[in-house]
LORORO-948304 format. One record per residue (C-alpha): residue number from 1; x, y, z. Coordinates in Angstrom, 1 decimal. Layout:
BEGIN
+-----+--------+--------+--------+
: seq :      x :      y :      z :
+-----+--------+--------+--------+
: NUM :      X :      Y :      Z :
...
+-----+--------+--------+--------+
***
This chain:
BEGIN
+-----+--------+--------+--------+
: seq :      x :      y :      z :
+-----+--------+--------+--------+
:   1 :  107.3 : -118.8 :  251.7 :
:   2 :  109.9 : -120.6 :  249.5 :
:   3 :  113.3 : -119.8 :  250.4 :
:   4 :  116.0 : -120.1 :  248.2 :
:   5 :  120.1 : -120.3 :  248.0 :
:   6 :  121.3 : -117.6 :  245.0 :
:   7 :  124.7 : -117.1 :  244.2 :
:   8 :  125.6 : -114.4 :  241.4 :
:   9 :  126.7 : -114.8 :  238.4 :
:  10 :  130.3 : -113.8 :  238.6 :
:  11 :  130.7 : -116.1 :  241.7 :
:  12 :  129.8 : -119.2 :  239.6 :
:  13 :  131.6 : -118.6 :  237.2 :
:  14 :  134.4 : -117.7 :  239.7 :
:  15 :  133.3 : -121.7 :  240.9 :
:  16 :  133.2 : -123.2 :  237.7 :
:  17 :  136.9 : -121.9 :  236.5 :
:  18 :  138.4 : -122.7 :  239.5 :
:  19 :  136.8 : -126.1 :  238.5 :
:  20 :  138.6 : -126.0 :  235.2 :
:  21 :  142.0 : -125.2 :  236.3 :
:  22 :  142.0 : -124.1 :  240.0 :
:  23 :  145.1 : -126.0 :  242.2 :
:  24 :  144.1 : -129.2 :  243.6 :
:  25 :  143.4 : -129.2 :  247.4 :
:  26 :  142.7 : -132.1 :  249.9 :
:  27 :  139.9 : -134.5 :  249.0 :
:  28 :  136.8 : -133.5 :  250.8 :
:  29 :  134.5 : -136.1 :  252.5 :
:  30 :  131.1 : -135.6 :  250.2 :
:  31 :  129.1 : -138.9 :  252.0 :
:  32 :  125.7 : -138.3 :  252.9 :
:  33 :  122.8 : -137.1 :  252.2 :
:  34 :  122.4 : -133.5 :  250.6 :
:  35 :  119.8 : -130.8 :  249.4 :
:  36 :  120.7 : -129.9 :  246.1 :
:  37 :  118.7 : -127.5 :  243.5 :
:  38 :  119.0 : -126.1 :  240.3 :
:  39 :  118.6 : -121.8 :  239.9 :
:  40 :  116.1 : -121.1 :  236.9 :
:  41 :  115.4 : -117.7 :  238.4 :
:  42 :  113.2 : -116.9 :  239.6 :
:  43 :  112.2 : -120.4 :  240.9 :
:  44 :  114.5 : -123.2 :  242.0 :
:  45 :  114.5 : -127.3 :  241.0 :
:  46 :  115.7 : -129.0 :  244.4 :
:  47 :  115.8 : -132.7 :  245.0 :
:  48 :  117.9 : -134.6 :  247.5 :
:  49 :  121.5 : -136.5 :  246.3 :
:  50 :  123.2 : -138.5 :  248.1 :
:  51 :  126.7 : -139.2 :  248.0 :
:  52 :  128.3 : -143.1 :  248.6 :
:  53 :  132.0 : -144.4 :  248.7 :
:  54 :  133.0 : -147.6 :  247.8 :
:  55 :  136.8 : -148.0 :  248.1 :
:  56 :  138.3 : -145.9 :  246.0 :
:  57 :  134.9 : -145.3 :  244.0 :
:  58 :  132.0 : -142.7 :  244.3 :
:  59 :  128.4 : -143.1 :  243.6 :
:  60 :  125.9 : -140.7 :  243.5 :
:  61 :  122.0 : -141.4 :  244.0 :
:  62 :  119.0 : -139.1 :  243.4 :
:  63 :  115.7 : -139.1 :  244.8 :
:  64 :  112.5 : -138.4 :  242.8 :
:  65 :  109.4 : -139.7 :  245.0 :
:  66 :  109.8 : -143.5 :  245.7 :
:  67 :  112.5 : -143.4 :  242.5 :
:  68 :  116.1 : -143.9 :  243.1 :
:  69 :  118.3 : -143.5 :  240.3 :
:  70 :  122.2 : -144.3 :  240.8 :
:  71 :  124.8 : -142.7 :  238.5 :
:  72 :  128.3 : -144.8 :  239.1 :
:  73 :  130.6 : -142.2 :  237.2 :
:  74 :  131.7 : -139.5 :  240.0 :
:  75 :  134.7 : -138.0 :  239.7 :
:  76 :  136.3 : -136.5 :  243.1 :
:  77 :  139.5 : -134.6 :  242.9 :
:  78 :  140.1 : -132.6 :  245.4 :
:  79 :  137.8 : -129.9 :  245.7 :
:  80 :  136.4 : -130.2 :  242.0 :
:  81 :  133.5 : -132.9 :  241.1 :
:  82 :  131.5 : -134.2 :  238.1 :
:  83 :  129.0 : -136.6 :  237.9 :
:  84 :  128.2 : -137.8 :  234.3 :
:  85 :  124.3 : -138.3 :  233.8 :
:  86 :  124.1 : -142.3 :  233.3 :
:  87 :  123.1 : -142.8 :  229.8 :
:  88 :  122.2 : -139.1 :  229.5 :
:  89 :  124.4 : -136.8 :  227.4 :
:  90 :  124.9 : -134.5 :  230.4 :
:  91 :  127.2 : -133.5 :  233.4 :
:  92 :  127.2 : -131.8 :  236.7 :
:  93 :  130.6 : -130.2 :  237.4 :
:  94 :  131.0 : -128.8 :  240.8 :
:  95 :  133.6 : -127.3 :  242.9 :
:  96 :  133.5 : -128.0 :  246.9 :
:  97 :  133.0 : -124.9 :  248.8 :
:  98 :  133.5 : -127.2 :  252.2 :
:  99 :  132.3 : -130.4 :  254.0 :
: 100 :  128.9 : -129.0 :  253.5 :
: 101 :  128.8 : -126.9 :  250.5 :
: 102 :  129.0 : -127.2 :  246.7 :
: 103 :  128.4 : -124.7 :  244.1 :
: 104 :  128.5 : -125.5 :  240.1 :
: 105 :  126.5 : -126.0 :  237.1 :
: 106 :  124.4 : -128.6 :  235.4 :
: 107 :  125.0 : -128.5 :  231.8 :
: 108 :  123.9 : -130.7 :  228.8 :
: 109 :  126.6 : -131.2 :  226.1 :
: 110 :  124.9 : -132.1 :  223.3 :
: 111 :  122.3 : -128.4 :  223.7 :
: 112 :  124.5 : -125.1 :  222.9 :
: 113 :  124.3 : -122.5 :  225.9 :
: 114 :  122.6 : -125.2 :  228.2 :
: 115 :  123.4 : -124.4 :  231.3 :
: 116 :  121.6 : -124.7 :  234.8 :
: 117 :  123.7 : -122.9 :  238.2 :
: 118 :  124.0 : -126.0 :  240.6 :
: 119 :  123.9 : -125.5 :  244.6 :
: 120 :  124.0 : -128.1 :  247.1 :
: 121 :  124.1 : -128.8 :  251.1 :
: 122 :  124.7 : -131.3 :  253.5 :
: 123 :  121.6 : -131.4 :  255.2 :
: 124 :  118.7 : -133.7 :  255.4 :
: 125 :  115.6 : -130.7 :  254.9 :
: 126 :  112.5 : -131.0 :  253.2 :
: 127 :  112.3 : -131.0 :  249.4 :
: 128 :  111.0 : -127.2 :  249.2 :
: 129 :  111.5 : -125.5 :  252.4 :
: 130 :  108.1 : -124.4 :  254.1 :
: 131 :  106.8 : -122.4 :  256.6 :
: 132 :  102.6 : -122.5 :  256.7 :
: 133 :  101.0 : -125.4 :  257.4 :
: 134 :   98.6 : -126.8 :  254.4 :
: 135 :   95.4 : -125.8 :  254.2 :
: 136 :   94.0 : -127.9 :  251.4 :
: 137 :   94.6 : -131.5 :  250.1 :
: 138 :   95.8 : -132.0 :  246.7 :
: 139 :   95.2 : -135.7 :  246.6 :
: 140 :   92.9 : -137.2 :  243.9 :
: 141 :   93.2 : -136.9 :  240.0 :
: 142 :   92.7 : -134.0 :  237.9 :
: 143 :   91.9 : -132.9 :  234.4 :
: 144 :   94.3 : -130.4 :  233.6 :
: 145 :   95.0 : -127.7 :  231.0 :
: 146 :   98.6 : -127.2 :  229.7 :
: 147 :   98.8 : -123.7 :  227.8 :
: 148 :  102.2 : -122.8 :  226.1 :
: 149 :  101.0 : -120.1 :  224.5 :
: 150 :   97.2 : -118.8 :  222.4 :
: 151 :   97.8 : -121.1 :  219.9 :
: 152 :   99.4 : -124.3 :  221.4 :
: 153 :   97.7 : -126.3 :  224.6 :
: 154 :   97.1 : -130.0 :  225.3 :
: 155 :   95.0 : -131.8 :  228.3 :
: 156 :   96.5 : -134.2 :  230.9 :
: 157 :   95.7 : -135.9 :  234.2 :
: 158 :   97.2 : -134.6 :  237.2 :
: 159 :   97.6 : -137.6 :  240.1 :
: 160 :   98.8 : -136.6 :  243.2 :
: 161 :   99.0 : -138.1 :  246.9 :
: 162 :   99.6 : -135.8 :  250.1 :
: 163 :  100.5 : -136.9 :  253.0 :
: 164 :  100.3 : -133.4 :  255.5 :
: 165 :  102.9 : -131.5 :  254.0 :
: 166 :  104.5 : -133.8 :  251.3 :
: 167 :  103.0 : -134.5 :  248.1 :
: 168 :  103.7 : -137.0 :  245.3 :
: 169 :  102.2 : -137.7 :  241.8 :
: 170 :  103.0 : -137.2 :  238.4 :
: 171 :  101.2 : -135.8 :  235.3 :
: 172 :  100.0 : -137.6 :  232.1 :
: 173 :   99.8 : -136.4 :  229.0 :
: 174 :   99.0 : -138.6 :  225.7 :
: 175 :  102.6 : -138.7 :  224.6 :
: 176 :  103.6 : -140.1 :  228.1 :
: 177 :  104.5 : -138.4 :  231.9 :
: 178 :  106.4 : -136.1 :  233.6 :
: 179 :  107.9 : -139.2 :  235.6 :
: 180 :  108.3 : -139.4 :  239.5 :
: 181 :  107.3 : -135.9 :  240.6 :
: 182 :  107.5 : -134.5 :  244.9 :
: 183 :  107.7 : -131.9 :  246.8 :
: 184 :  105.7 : -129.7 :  249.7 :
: 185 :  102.8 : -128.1 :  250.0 :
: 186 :  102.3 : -124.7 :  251.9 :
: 187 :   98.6 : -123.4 :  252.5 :
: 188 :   97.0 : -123.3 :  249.6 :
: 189 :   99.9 : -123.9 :  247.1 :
: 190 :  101.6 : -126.9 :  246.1 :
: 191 :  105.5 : -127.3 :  244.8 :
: 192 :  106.8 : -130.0 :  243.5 :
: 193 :  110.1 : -131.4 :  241.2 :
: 194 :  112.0 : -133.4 :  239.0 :
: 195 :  115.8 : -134.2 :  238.2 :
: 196 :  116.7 : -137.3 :  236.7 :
: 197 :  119.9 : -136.2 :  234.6 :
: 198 :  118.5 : -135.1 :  231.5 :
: 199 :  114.7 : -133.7 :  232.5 :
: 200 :  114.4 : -131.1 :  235.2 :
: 201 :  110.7 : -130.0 :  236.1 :
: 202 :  109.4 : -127.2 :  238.3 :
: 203 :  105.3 : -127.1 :  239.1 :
: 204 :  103.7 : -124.8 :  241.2 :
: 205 :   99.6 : -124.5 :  241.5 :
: 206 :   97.9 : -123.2 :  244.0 :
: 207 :   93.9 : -124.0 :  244.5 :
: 208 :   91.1 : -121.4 :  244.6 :
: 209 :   87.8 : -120.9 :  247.0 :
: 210 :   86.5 : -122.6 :  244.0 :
: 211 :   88.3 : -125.8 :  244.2 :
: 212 :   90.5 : -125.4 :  240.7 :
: 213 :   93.9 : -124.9 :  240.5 :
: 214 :   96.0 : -122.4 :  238.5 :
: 215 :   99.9 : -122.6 :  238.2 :
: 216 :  102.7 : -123.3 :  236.4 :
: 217 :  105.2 : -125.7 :  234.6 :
: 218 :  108.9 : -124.8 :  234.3 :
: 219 :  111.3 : -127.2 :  232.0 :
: 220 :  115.4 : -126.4 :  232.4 :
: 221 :  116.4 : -123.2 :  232.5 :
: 222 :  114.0 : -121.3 :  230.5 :
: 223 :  110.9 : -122.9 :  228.9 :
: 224 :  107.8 : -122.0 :  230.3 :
: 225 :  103.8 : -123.2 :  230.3 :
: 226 :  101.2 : -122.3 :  232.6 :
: 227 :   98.0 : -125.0 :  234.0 :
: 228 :   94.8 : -125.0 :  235.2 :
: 229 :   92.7 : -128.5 :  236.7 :
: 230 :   90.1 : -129.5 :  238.1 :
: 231 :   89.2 : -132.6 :  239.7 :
: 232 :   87.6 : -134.8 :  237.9 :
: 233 :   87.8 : -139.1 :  238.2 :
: 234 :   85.9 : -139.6 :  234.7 :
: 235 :   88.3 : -138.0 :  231.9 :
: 236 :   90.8 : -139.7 :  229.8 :
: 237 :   93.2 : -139.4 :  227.3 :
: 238 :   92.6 : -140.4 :  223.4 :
: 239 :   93.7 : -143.9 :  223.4 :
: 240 :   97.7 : -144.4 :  222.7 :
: 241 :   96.7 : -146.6 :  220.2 :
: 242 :   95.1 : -144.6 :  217.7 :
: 243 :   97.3 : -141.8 :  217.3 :
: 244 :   99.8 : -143.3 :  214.7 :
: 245 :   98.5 : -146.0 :  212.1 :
: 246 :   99.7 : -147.5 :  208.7 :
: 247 :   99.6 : -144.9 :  205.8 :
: 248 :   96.6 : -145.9 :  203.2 :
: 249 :   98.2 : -149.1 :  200.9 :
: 250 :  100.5 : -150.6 :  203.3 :
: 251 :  100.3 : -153.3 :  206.1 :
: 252 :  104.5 : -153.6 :  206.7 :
: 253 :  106.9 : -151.8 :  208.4 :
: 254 :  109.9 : -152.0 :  205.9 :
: 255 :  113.1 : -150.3 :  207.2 :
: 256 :  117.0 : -151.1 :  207.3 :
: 257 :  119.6 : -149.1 :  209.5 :
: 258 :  122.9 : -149.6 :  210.7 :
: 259 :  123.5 : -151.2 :  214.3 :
: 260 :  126.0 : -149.6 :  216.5 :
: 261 :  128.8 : -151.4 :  214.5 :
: 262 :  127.8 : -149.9 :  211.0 :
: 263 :  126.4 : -153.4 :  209.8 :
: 264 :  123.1 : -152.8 :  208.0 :
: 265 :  120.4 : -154.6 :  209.4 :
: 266 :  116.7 : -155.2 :  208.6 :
: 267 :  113.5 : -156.2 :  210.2 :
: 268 :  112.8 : -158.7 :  207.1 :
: 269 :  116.2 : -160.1 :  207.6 :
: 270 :  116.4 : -164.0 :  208.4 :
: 271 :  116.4 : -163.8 :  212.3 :
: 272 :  112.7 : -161.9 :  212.1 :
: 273 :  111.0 : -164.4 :  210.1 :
: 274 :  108.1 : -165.5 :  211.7 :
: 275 :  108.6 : -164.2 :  215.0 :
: 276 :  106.8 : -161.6 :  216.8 :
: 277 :  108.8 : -158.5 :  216.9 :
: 278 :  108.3 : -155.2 :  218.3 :
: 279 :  109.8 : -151.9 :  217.1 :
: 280 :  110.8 : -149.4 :  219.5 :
: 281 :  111.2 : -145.7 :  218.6 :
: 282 :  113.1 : -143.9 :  221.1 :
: 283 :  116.7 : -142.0 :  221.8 :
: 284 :  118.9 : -142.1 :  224.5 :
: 285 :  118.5 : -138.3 :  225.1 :
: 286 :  114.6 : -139.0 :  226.4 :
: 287 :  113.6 : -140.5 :  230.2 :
: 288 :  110.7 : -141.4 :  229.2 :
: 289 :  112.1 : -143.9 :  226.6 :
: 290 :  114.7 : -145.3 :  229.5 :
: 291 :  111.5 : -145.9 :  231.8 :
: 292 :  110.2 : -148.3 :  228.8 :
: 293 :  113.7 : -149.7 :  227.7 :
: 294 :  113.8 : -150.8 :  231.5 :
: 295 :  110.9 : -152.5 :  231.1 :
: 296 :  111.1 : -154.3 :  228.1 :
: 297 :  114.9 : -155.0 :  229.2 :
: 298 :  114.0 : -157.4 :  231.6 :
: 299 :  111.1 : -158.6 :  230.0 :
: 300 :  112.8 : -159.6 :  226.8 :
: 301 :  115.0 : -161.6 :  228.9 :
: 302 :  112.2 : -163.8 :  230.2 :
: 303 :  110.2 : -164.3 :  227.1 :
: 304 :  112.7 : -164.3 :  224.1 :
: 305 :  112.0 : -168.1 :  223.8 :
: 306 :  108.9 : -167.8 :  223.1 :
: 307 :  109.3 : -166.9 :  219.5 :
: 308 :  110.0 : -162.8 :  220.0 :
: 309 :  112.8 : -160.2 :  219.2 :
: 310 :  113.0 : -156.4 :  219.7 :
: 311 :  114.4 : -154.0 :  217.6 :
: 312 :  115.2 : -150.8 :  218.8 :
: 313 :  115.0 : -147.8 :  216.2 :
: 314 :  117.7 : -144.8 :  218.1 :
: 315 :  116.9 : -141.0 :  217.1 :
: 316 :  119.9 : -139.7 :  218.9 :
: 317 :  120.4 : -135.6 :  219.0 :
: 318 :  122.9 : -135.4 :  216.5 :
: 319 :  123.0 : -136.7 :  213.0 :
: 320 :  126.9 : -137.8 :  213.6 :
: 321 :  126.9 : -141.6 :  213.6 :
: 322 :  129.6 : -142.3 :  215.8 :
: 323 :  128.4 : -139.8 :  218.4 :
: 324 :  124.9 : -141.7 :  218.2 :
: 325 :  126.3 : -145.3 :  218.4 :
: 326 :  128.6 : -144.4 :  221.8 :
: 327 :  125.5 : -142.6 :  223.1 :
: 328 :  123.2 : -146.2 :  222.1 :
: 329 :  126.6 : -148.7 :  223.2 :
: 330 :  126.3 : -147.0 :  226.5 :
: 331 :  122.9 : -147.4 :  226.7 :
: 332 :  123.1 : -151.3 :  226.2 :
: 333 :  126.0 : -151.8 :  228.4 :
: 334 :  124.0 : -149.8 :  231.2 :
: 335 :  120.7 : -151.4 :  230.7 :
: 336 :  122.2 : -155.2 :  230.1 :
: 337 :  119.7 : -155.1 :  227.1 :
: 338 :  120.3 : -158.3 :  224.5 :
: 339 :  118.1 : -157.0 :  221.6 :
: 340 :  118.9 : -155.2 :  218.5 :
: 341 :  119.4 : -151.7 :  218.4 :
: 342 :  120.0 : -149.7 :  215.2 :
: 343 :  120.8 : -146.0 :  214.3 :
: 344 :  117.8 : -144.7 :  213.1 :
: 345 :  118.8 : -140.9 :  212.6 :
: 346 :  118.1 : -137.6 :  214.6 :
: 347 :  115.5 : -136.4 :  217.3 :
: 348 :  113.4 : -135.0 :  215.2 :
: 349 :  110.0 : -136.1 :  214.6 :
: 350 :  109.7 : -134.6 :  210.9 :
: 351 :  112.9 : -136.3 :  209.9 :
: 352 :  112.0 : -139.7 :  211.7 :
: 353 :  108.5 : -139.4 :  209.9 :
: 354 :  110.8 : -138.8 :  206.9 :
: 355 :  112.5 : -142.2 :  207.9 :
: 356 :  109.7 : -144.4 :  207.9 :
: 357 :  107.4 : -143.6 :  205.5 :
: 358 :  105.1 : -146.2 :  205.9 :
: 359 :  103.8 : -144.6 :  209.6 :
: 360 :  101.2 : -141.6 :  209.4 :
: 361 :  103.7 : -140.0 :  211.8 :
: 362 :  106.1 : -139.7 :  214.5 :
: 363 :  104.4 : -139.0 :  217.2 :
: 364 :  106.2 : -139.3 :  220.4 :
: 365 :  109.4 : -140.9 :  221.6 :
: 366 :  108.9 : -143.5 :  222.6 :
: 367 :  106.6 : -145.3 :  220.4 :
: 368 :  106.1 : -149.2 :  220.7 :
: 369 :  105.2 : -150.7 :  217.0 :
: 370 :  104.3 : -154.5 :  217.3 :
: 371 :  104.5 : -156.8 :  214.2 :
: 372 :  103.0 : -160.0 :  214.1 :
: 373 :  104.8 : -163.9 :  212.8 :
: 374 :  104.5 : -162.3 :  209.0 :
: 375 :  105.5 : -158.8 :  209.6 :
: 376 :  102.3 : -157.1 :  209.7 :
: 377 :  101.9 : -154.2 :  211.7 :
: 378 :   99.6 : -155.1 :  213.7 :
: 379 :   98.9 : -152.6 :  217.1 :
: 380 :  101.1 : -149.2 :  217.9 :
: 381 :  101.3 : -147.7 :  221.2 :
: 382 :  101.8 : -144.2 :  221.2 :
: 383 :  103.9 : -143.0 :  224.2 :
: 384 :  104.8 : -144.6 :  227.4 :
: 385 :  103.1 : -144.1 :  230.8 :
: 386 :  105.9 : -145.3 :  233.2 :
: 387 :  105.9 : -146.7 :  236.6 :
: 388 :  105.8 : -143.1 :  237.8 :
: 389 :  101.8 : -143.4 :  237.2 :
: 390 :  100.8 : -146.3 :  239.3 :
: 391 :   97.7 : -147.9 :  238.2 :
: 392 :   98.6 : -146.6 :  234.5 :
: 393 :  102.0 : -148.4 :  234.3 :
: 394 :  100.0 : -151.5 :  235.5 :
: 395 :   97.2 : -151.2 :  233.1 :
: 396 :   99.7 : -151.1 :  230.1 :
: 397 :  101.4 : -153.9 :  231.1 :
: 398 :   98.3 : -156.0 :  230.6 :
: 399 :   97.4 : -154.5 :  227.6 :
: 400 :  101.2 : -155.5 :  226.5 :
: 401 :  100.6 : -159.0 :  227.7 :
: 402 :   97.2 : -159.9 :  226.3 :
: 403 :   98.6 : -158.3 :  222.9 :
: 404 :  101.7 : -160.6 :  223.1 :
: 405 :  100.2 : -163.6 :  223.7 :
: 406 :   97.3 : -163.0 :  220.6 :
: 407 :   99.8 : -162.6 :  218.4 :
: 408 :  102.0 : -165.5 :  219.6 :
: 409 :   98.6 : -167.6 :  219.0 :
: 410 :   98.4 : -167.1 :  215.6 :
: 411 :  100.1 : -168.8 :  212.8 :
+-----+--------+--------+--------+
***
C-alpha cells in the first residue's frame, strides 16, 4: 500500500500566508537529502531533493532516475523558502515547519489557478513507500495505449528496467517522452514519477494473469489518461520524419522575427548564406525542448566551423514580447547557448502553424527543421526522444550526424 502525507486545505494555506507575511524566525539548516511530493489527490508525485550550501548561497538538486537537475536560485529566509524552476516559469514557495519538515505549494506563474500542495521530509526513504514484495518484473519494452477519452488516444513504447523493487524507464510517444521516469514496484503494481520544474508525471499500471498491463497517467494537478500495454519488442512509432513536410509549391522556409533585443532577423539574411542551418521550434515553457537545446548547445559549440548556424524559433506562453524575450535571455544565459534565437510568438500550435505557412503543420515542440547551403528544406524531425530513452537518444544522434555531414558534402 502507498502511503501518503496530506495536509488540509486550510493548513496550507495557513503555510503559504505565513509564507507571504509571517515574522521572520531563525534560519533553519535545510542540507540534505529529502523526500518531497506533490498532493494531486487522490495520488501523490514524490521525488527526492536535495538541499546544498555554498557560503552564503543555496542550491537545490532533484533526482529523476540517473537525471540530476540543479536549480541555483533558493531563497532562504528564515522559515520561508522558494526555489525558482531554472529556465521554467515556475516556483516552489515553502514555509519550514522544522529541521525536518516543509509544507508549501508548487505553482506555475504563467497558468491561472495552477497550483500543486508541496510536502517535504528529511529523510532518505524510497521514492514511493512500499510494503509487498514484487511479484512480477516490469522490465522489457511495451506497446502501449494512451486513451484521454472515446475520441482522443495515441500509441507509445513503454521501456522500463527493475531492479527488485525499483524501476526506471520512460515512455515514448511520436511527439517525444515523458523524460527520466522512477519509482517502486509493489506485487503486481508498478509506481513511478516525474518532477523537473515545469512537468510533473504520475503512472501507475498494474499487470494481469494475462501478462498486460492496465493503469494510469496523471499530469499536474488535474489532467488525467488512462493505459494499457503489452509487451512487444517489434512495434514502432511512424517515423519523426514524415510527420511535417513542405506545403505543395514550396522548397524554403522563409521567416523573419525579432531576437530577444527587438532587432528583426531572418534566415535569408547574410550570415545564413550558404551554410547549413537548422531551425528549432521550441519554448522555454517545454522539457522536452531543454533536453534538445542541451544537446545541440554543446554540439554547436564543436562544429560551428564547419560551415553551420542554428536558429532558434521561441513560442513562449504568452504573446507579450518582453515577457517572452526574459523567459528566452534566461534560457541562453543558463544554457551558455551562442546561436540565434528569435521570438517566434505563442505556444500554440494553430498560431505557430499560422506563423510559418510554408510547413504542413506544427506538430510538436520541439521540432528540428534542417536547411541545406541554399536554404532548401531539406529533412524535419518531428519531436525529440531525449537521453531519458537510451538506445533512442543514441540512434538519433546518428541519424543527426549522417544528416549533417550529407548536407555539408554538397555544394
Amino acid at each position: 500500500m502507498i502511503r501518503k502525507v496530506s495536509y488540509s486545505t486550510l493548513t496550507l494555506l495557513a503555510f503559504t500566508l505565513l509564507y507571504s507575511c509571517g515574522k521572520q524566525q531563525k534560519d533553519f539548516d535545510i542540507q540534505g537529502q529529502w523526500h518531497a511530493q506533490l498532493d494531486i489527490s487522490p495520488d501523490i508525485i514524490p521525488f527526492q531533493i536535495t538541499f546544498k550550501k555554498n557560503k552564503e548561497n543555496w542550491s537545490a538538486e532533484i533526482h529523476n532516475g540517473e537525471e540530476v537537475l540543479v536549480y541555483d536560485e533558493v531563497e532562504q529566509s528564515g522559515d520561508s523558502l522558494a526555489i525558482q524552476m531554472g529556465i521554467f516559469d515556475s516556483v516552489i514557495k515553502a514555509k519550514i515547519l522544522s529541521e525536518d519538515m516543509m509544507s508549501g505549494v508548487f505553482i506555475k506563474n504563467y497558468l491561472n489557478g495552477y497550483s500543486i500542495p508541496f510536502t517535504a521530509e528529511k529523510t532518505e526513504k524510497n521514492r514511493f513507500s512500499t510494503t509487498l514484495e514484487p511479484t512480477v518484473d516490469f522490465s522489457g519494452r511495451w506497446k502501449t495505449l494512451f486513451v484521454e477519452n472515446s475520441e482522443k488516444s495515441y500509441d507509445a513504447i513503454g521501456i522500463f528496467e527493475q531492479d527488485g523493487s525499483k524501476i526506471t524507464g520512460t515512455f515514448l510517444t511520436k511527439l517525444g517522452d515523458y523524460r527520466f521516469l522512477e519509482g517502486n514496484v509493489e506485487g503486481n503494481t508498478f509506481y513511478m514519477s516525474a518532477f523537473d520544474g515545469s512537468h510533473a508525471y504520475f503512472f501507475m499500471g498494474s499487470m494481469g494473469a494475462d501478462g498486460k498491463i492496465e493503469g494510469k497517467f496523471r499530469s499536474g494537478p488535474s489532467y488525467r489518461e488512462s493505459f494499457t500495454a503489452e509487451r512487444n519488442e517489434e512495434f514502432e512509432l511512424p517515423d519523426a520524419y514524415s510527420l511535417n513536410y513542405l506545403k505543395e509549391g514550396y522548397e524554403k522556409l522563409s521567416f523573419s522575427f525579432p531576437d530577444v533585443n527587438g532587432n528583426m532577423i531572418s534566415n535569408e539574411d547574410e550570415q545564413f548564406e550558404n551554410k547549413v542551418t537548422l531551425v528549432q521550434l521550441f519554448g522555454t515553457w517545454c522539457p522536452n525542448c531543454m533536453d534538445e537545446t542541451k544537446f545541440l548547445v554543446e554540439w554547436h559549440k564543436k562544429n560551428r566551423d564547419r560551415g553551420i548556424e542554428i536558429i532558434a524559433l521561441a513560442f513562449e506562453s504568452k504573446p507579450d514580447f518582453e515577457y517572452a524575450s526574459n523567459r528566452v535571455k534566461k534560457t541562453i544565459e543558463r544554457m551558455g547557448a551562442e546561436y540565434t534565437f528569435l521570438i517566434a510568438g505563442e505556444s500554440n500550435k494553430e498560431k505557430a502553424s499560422q506563423s510559418l505557412p510554408a510547413l504542413n503543420q506544427v506538430v510538436a515542440f520541439p521540432t528540428l527543421i534542417y536547411m541545406d547551403k541554399k536554404g532548401n528544406v531539406r529533412h524535419i524531425h518531428t519531436g525529440f526522444n531525449g537521453p531519458g530513452t537510451g538506445v533512442y537518444y543514441e540512434k538519433w544522434i546518428e541519424e543527426h550526424e549522417a544528416v549533417i555531414t550529407e548536407l555539408l558534402q554538397e555544394n
